[in-house]
C-alpha positions in Angstrom: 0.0 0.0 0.0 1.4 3.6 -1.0 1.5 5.4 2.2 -0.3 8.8 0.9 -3.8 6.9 1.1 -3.1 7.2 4.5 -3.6 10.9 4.0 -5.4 11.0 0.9 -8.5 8.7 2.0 -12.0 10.3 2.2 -14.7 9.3 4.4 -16.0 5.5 4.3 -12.7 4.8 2.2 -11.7 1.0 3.1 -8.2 0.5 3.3 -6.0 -3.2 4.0 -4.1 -2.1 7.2 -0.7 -3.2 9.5 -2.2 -2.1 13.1 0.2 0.5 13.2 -0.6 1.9 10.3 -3.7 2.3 11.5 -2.8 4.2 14.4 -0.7 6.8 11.3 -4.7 7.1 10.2 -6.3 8.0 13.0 -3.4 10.6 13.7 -4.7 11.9 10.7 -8.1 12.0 11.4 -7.0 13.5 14.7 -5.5 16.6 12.7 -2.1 16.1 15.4 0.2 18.8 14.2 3.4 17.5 16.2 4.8 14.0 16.4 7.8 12.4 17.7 9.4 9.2 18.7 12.6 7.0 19.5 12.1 3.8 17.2 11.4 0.8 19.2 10.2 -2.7 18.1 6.6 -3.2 17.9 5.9 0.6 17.2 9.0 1.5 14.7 6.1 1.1 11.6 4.4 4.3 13.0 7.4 6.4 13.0 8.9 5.1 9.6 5.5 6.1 8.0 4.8 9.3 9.3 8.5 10.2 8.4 6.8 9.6 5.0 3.6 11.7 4.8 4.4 14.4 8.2 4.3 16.8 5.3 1.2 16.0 3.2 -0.4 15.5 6.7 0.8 18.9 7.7 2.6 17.8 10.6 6.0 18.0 12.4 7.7 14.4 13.2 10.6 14.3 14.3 13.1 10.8 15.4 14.1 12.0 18.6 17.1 11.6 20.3 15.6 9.4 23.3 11.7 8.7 24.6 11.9 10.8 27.2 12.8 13.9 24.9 10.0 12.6 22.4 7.8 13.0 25.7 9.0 16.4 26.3 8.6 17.6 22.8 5.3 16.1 22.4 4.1 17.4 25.9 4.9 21.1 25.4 3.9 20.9 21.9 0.3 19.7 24.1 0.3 22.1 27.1 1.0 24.8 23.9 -2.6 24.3 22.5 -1.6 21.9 19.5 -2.4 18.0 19.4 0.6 15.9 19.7 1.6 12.3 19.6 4.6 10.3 20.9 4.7 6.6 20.5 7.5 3.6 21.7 7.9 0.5 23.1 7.4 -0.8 26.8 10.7 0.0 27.7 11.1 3.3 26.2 8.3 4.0 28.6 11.2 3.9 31.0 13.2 5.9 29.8 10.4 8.7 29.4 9.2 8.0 33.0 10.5 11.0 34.8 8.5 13.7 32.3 6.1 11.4 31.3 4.8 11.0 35.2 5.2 14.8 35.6 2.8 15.6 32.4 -0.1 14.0 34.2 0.2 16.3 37.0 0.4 19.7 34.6 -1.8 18.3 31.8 -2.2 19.6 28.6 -4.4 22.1 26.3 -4.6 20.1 23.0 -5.3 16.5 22.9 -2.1 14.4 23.8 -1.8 10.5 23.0 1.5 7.9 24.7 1.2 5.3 22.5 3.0 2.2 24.2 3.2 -0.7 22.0 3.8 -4.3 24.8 5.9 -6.9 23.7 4.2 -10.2 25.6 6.6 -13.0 25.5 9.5 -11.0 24.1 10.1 -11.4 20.7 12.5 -8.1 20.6 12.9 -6.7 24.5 14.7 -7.5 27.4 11.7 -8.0 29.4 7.8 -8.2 29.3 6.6 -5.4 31.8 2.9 -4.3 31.1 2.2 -0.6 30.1 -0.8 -0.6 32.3 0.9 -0.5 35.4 2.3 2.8 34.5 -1.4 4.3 34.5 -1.5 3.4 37.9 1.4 5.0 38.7 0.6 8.0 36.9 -3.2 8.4 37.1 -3.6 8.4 33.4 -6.3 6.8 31.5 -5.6 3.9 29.5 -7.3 2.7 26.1 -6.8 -0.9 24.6 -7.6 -1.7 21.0 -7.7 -5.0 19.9 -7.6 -4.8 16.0 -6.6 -2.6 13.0 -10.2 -0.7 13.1 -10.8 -0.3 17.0 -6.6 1.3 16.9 -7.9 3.8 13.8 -10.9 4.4 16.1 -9.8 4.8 19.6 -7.0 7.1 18.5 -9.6 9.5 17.4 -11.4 9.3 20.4 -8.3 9.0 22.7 -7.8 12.6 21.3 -11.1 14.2 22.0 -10.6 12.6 25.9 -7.7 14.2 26.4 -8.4 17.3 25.2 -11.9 17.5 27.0 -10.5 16.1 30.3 -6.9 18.0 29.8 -4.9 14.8 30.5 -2.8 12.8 28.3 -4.1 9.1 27.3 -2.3 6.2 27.6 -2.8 3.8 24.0 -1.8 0.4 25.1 -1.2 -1.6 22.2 1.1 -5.1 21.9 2.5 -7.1 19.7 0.0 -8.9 17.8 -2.5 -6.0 17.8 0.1 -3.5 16.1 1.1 -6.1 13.2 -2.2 -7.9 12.7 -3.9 -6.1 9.3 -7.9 -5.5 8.6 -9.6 -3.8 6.5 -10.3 -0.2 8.1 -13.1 2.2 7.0 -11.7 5.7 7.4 -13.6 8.6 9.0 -13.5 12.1 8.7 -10.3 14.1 8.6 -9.6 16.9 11.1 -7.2 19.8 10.2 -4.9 20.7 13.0 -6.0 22.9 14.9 -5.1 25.2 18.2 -7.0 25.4 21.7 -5.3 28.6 23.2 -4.7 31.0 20.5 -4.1 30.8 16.6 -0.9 32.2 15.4 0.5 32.6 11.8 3.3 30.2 10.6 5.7 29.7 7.8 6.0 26.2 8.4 4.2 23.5 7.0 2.4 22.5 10.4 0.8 24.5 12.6 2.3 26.6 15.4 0.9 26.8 18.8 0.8 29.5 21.7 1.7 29.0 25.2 0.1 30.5 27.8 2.1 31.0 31.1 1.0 30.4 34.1 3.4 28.8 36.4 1.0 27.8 39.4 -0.3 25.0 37.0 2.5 24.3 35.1 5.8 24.2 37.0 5.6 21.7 39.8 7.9 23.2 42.6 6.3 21.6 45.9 3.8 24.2 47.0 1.8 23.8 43.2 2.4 20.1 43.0 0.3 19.3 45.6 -2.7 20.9 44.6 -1.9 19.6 41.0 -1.8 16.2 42.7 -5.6 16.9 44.0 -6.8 18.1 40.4 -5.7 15.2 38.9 -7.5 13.2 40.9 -10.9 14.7 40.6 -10.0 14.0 36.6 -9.5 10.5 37.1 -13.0 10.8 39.2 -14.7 12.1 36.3 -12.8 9.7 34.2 -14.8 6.7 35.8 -17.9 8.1 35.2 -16.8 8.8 31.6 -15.5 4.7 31.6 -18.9 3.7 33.1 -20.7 5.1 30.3 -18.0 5.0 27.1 -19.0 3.1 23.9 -15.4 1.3 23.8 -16.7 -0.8 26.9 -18.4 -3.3 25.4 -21.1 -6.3 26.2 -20.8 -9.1 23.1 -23.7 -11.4 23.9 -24.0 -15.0 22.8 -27.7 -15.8 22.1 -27.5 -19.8 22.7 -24.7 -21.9 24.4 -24.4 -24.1 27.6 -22.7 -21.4 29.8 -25.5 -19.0 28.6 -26.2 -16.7 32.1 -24.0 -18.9 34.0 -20.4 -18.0 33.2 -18.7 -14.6 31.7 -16.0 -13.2 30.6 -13.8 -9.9 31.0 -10.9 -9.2 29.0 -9.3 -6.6 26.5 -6.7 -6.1 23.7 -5.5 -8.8 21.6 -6.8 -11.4 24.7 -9.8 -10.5 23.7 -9.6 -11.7 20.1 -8.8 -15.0 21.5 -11.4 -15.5 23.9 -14.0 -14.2 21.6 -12.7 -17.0 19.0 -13.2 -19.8 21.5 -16.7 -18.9 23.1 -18.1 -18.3 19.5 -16.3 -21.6 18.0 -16.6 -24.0 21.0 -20.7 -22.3 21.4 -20.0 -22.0 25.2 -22.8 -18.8 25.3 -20.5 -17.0 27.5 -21.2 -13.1 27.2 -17.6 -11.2 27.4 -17.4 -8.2 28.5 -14.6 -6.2 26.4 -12.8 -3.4 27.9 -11.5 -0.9 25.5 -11.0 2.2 28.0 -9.8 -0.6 31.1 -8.7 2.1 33.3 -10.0 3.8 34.9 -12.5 0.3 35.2 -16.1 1.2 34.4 -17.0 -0.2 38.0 -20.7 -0.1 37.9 -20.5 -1.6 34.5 -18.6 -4.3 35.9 -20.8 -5.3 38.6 -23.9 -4.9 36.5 -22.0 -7.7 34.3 -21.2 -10.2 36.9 -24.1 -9.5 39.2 -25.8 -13.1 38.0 -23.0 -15.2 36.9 -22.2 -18.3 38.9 -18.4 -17.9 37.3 -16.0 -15.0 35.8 -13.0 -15.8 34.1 -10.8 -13.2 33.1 -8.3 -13.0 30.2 -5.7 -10.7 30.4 -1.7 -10.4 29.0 0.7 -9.6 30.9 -0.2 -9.2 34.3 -3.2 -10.1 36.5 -3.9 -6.5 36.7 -7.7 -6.3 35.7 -7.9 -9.7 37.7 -6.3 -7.9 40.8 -9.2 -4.4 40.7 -11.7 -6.7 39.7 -11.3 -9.2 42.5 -11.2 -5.7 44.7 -14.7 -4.6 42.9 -16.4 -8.1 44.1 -15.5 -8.0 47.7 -16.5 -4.4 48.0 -19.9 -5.3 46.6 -19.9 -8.8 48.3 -21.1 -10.5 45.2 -20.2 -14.6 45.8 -19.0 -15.4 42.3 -15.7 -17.3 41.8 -13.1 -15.7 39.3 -10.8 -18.0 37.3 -7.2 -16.4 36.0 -4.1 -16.0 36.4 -4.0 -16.4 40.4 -5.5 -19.4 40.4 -3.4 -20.7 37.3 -6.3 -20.8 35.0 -4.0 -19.1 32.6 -0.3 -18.5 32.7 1.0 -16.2 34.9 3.4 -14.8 31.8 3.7 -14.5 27.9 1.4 -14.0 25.6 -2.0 -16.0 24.7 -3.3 -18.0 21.7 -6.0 -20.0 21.4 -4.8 -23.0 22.8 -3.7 -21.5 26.0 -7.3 -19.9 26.3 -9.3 -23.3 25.1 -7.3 -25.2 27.9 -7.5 -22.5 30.6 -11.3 -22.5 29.9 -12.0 -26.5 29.7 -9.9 -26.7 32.7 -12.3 -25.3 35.0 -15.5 -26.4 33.7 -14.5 -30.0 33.4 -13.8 -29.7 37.1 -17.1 -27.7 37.7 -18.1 -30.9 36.1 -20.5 -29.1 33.1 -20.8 -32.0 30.9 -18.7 -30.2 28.1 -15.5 -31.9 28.3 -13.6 -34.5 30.6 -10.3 -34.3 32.2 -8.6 -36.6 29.5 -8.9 -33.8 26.7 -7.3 -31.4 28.5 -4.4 -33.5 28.9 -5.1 -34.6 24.8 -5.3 -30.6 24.4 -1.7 -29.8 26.7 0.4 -33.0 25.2 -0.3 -32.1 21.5 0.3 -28.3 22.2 3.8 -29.3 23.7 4.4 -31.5 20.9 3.4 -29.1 18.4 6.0 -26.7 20.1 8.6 -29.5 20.4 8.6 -30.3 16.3 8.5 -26.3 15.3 12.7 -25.6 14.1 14.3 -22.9 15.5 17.1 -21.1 14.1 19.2 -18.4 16.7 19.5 -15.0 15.3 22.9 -13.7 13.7 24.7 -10.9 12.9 24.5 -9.9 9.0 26.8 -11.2 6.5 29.2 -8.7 6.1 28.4 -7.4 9.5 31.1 -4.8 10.4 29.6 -5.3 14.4 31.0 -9.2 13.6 34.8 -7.5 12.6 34.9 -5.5 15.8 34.2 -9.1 18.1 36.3 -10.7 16.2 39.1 -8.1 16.6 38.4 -7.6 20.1 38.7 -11.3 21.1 41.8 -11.7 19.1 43.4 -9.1 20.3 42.9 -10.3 24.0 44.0 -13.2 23.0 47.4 -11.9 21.4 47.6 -10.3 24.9 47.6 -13.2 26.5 44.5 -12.9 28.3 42.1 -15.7 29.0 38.2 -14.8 29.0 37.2 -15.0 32.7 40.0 -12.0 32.5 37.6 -9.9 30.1 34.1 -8.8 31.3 32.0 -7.6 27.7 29.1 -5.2 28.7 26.8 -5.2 26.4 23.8 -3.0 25.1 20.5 -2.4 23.1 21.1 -2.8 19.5 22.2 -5.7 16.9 25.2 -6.3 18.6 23.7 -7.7 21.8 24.0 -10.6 19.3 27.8 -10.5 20.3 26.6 -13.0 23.4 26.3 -15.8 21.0 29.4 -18.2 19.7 31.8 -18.0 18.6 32.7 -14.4 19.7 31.2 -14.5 23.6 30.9 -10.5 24.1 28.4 -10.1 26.0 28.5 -10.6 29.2 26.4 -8.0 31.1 23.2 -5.7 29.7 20.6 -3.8 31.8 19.1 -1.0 29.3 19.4 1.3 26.6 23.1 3.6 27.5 23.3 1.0 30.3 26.9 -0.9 28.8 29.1 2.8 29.3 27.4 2.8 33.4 28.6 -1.0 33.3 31.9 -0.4 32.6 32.1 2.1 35.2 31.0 0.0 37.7 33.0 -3.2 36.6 36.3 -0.9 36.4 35.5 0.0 39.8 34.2 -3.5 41.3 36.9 -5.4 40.0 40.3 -5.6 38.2 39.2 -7.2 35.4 39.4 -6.0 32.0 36.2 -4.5 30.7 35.4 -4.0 27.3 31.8 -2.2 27.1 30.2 -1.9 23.3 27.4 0.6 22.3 25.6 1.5 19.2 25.7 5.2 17.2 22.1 6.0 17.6 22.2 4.1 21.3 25.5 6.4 22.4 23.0 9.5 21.4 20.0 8.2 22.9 21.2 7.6 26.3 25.2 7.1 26.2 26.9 10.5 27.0 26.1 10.7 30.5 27.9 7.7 31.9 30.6 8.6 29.4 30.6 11.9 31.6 30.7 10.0 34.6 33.6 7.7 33.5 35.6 10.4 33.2 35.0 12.2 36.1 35.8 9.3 38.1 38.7 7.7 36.4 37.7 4.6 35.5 39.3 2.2 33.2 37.8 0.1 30.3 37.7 0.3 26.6 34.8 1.7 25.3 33.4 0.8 21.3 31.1 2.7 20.1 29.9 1.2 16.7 28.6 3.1 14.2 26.8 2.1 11.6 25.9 5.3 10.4 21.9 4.1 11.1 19.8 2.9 13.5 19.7 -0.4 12.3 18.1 -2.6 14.5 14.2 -0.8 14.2 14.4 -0.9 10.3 17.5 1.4 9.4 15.8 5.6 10.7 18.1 8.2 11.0 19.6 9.0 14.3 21.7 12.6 15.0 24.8 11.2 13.5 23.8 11.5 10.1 22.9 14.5 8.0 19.2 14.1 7.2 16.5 14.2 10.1 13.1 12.6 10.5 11.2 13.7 7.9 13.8 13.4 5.2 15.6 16.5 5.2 19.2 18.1 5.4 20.2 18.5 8.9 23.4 19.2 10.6 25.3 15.3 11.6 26.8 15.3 15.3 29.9 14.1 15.4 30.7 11.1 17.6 34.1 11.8 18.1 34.0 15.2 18.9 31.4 14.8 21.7 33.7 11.8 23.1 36.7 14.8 23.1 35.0 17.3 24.6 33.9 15.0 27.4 37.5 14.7 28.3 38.3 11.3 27.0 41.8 11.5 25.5 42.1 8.3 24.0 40.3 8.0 20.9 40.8 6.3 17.7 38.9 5.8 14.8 38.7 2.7 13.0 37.2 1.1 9.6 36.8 -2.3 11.8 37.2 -4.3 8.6 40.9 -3.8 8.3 41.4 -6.9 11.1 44.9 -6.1 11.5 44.4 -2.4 12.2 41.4 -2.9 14.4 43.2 -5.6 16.8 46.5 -3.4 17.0 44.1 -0.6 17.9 42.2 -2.9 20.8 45.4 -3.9 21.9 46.7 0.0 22.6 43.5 0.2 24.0 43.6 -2.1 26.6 46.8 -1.3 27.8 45.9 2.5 28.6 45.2 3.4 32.0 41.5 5.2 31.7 38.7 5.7 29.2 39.9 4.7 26.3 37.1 4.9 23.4 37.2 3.0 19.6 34.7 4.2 17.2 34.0 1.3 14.7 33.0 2.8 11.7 31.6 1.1 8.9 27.9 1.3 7.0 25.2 -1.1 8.0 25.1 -3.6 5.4 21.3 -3.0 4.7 21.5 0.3 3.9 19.9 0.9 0.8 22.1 2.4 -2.3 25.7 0.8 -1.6 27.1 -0.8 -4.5 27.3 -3.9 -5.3 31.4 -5.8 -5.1 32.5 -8.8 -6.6 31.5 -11.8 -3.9 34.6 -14.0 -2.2 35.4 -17.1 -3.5 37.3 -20.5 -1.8 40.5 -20.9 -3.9 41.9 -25.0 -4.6 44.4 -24.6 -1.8 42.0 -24.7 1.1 42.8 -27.4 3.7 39.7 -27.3 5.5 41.5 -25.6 8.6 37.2 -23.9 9.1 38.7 -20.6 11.0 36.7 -18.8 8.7 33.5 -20.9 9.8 34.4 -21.5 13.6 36.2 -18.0 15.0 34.4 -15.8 12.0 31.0 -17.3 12.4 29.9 -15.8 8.2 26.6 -16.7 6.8 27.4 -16.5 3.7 30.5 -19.1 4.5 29.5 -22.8 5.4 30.6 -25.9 5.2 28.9 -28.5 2.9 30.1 -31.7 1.0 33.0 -32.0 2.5 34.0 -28.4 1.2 33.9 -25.0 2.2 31.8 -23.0 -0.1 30.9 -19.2 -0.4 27.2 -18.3 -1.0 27.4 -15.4 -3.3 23.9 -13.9 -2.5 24.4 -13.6 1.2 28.3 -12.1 0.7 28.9 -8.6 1.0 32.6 -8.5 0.6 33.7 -6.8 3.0 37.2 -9.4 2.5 37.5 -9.6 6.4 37.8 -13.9 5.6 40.2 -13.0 3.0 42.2 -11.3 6.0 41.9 -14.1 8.6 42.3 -17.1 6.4 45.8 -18.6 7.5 46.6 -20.4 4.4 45.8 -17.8 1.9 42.7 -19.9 0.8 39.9 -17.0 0.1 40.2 -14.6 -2.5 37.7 -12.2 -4.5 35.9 -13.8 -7.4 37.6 -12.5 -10.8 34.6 -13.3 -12.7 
């Protein structure tokens, strides 16, 4: 699909839609005039596409440097009278907690929408925390869609809450709801618009006008507290406003066993797989959807369970509906047992599917003893699901043929090695990016992670705890987002350990956006590039070399000045992602007669596009990028380019 019909649709236009580029339509239709994010796996989509059409859509997006300065940019733009929109994973929540907690408290004059895109059982994070905990935290309301549609949908209603109640809106969405597609019939298109004053502008989005007023806006002590008590009577309103919102939502079932006797409450993509079951297996549960689950519609949630002999709720990740709803019974003494994740119904972690719901289901009613199913399926049900899993291949992830992250390992370990060091001398901390991929063999470097920036804060703390060698690696666009202070800190306080900062020159693990080491910005255009290593220098770090990482020999003789210096010493390992688009295309490596099958190229390298097959090394000449780095290693002169 061309992205402009994402701008270009008209009213009761259908289009075939990713989830997340559903949310980009119902920005649209929101008329947001400023948007801005840190790419993060499920969201990145959103960002890549409105890098696209922010102009046609008259709208400023910008990659920003981190998720908490997305947060600020989008908040101010807010509180300034403008509709804005920041989006990122579960984690980059973190990162954007400080501001993000403080912009409940001031609230905001246009509409303002976090969207938060949950990764249950972590197909690219480092762990599986659940969004909606965050609301609690920060009293902020929380929708949940749960297909392509409801995402266009909500986000045009998650708009107009925000701006009537003044508070931003928290859009929980997760993995399988942002990349599921549906066919989506577009709605009306709002032009941006301004809610304190309207101003001219030479730019192609609309400017905005803050007024000042400091009691409700800066939170020194005195105003936070009574900022503290107005957002509570918002989140009081809000709950009558959840009580009575369309996107809470009875689905009936007019015939079925369970008709009356048993219901269900769930939301987001759980929803999609309890609704599949109850419909297919005609149980006649009704299910109670919740599409604005916090603050809970309370009365409506009573009203639902008032007759029912059982609840079960379905929920990913936490039992957190489970937890208020349980609450919500014994306040109103209703004697109904509830079947989750406390009483193992369902797992306590991961994601859902069918299976997992169908068992968690049958489970309890063949124990209730309903006549539907005996105990012997449900085993029939678990054993086939576990063989299923058992007989599905899995192959581990790998670093890129022609990789220049895989030349830098490599160089590092050899030149530990040529040191004389053994490994349980080295400590590798790792980071966020492709190269946590280091941790797998044959190169072993990484040892450590925590976060985003956390690998420079490691070193510090390794160098400090230990006298061990530490080697700490971080990405280009990772050293912007979140890298410089701990560099800051590792010079003030002396530390020692080598420091690689490898850049790409993208940031290539969220599908290749730009990051504030290159020279265009977010929506395309010319923009001044930082540099890298004059940042590192003015920091104070005096050891600094700059390396093309393919030249092994240059690269390990580099390492090994490195760690022999006594402080921060800091490698920049430059070289362009392979999967940059536009690079030009070199003659492929080939195996020459004289190779004795010594496999250094297969076992230390660890290429792809080199493997070992028939009793013979071979080269596959799609997957090579010839970067020549087995050329270099080769001991018996045994690789060479391909002269045809």
């Amino acid at each position: 699909m061309a992205y402009d019909q994402l701008v270009t649709a008209e009213k009761s236009d259908k289009l075939f839609l990713l989830g997340n580029e559903a949310a980009v339509r119902g920005v649209v239709e929101a008329g947001v005039s400023v948007a801005a994010t840190y790419p993060g796996t499920p969201s990145s989509e959103i960002g890549n596409i409105l890098s696209v059409i922010a102009k046609d859509a008259d709208m400023y997006f910008e990659f920003s440097a981190n998720e908490k300065v997305a947060m600020e940019v989008a908040a101010t733009a807010a509180v300034s009278g403008l509709r804005s929109f920041t989006f990122m994973k579960h984690v980059g929540l973190n990162v954007a907690a400080d501001s993000f907690m403080t912009t409940a408290y001031s609230g905001v004059k246009g509409g303002m929408v976090v969207l938060v895109a949950d990764d249950p059982s972590l197909f690219s994070s480092q762990n599986e925390q659940d969004t909606r905990n965050y609301a609690r935290l920060a009293n902020m309301p929380v929708l949940e869609p749960s297909n392509p549609q409801e995402i266009k949908d909500m986000m045009v209603y998650a708009f107009d809450l925000s701006e009537y109640f003044e508070i931003p809106v928290i859009f929980r969405t997760t993995t399988r709801v942002s990349h599921m597609r549906g066919i989506v019939e577009c709605g009306d298109k709002s032009s941006p618009k301004c809610t304190t004053k309207d101003v001219d502008s030479n730019t192609h989005w609309k400017k905005g006008f803050f007024i000042k007023n400091s009691k409700e806006l800066v939170p020194v002590p005195a105003n936070a507290l009574d900022m503290h008590t107005k957002l509570v009577e918002k989140m009081d309103k809000l709950c009558v406003e959840s009580n009575e919102s369309v996107m809470n939502e009875v689905y009936s079932f007019e015939d079925g066993p369970l008709q009356g006797k048993f219901g269900v409450i769930s939301s987001s993509s759980a929803f999609n797989y309890a609704y599949d079951i109850v419909n297919q297996e005609n149980l006649g549960m009704d299910i109670l959807k919740l599409g604005l689950s916090f603050p809970l519609p309370k009365d409506l949630i009573v009203e639902f369970c008032s007759n029912l002999e059982g609840l079960f709720i379905v929920e990913e990740v936490d039992p957190i509906l489970e937890k208020e709803i349980l609450s919500i019974i014994g306040e109103y003494c209703l004697n109904i047992p509830v079947y989750g994740k406390f009483d193992k119904t369902f797992p306590m972690v991961h994601e859902f599917g069918p299976d997992i719901i169908r068992n968690g289901f049958y489970k309890v009613l063949s124990k209730i003893k309903t006549g539907l199913i005996d105990e012997s399926t449900i085993y029939q049900l678990n054993d086939g699901l576990v063989n299923l899993i058992d007989n599905i291949p899995t192959r581990a992830p790998t670093l890129c043929a022609g990789c220049s992250h895989r030349s830098a390992f490599f160089s590092a370990v050899r030149a530990y090695e040529e040191l004389g060091l053994s490994k349980s001398d080295m400590i590798f901390a790792s980071d966020i990016g492709c190269y946590t991929l280091g941790i797998s063999p044959p190169y072993e470097t990484a040892d450590y992670l925590l976060a985003m920036g956390s690998s420079i804060g490691d070193g510090c703390g390794f160098s400090v705890a230990t006298n061990q060698n530490v080697m700490s690696f971080i990405g280009d666009s990772t050293f912007f987002h979140s890298g410089l202070s701990p560099l800051v800190n590792a010079v003030h306080n002396k530390t020692n350990f080598v420091l690689t900062i490898l850049d790409n020159r993208i940031t290539a693990m969220t599908g290749g956006q730009p990051n504030p080491g290159i020279p265009v910005d977010g929506m395309g255009d010319e923009a001044p590039a930082v540099s890298i290593e004059d940042i590192v220098k003015a920091i104070g770090v005096e050891f600094i070399e700059i390396v093309n990482p393919h030249n092994i020999k240059k690269t390990v003789d580099i390492y090994k000045n490195a760690l022999n210096y006594d402080g921060v010493a800091v490698v920049i390992a430059r070289y362009p992602c392979t999967l940059i688009k536009g690079q030009k295309r070199k003659k492929p490596m080939e195996i020459k007669d004289n190779c004795i099958k010594c496999l250094e190229c297969i076992e230390k390298l660890a290429c792809p596009a080199i493997s070992y097959l028939d009793d013979k090394v071979v080269v596959d000449e799609s997957l090579c990028k010839s970067c020549t780095v087995c050329i270099q290693i080769c001991p018996n002169n045994a690789i060479g380019v391909k002269k045809e």
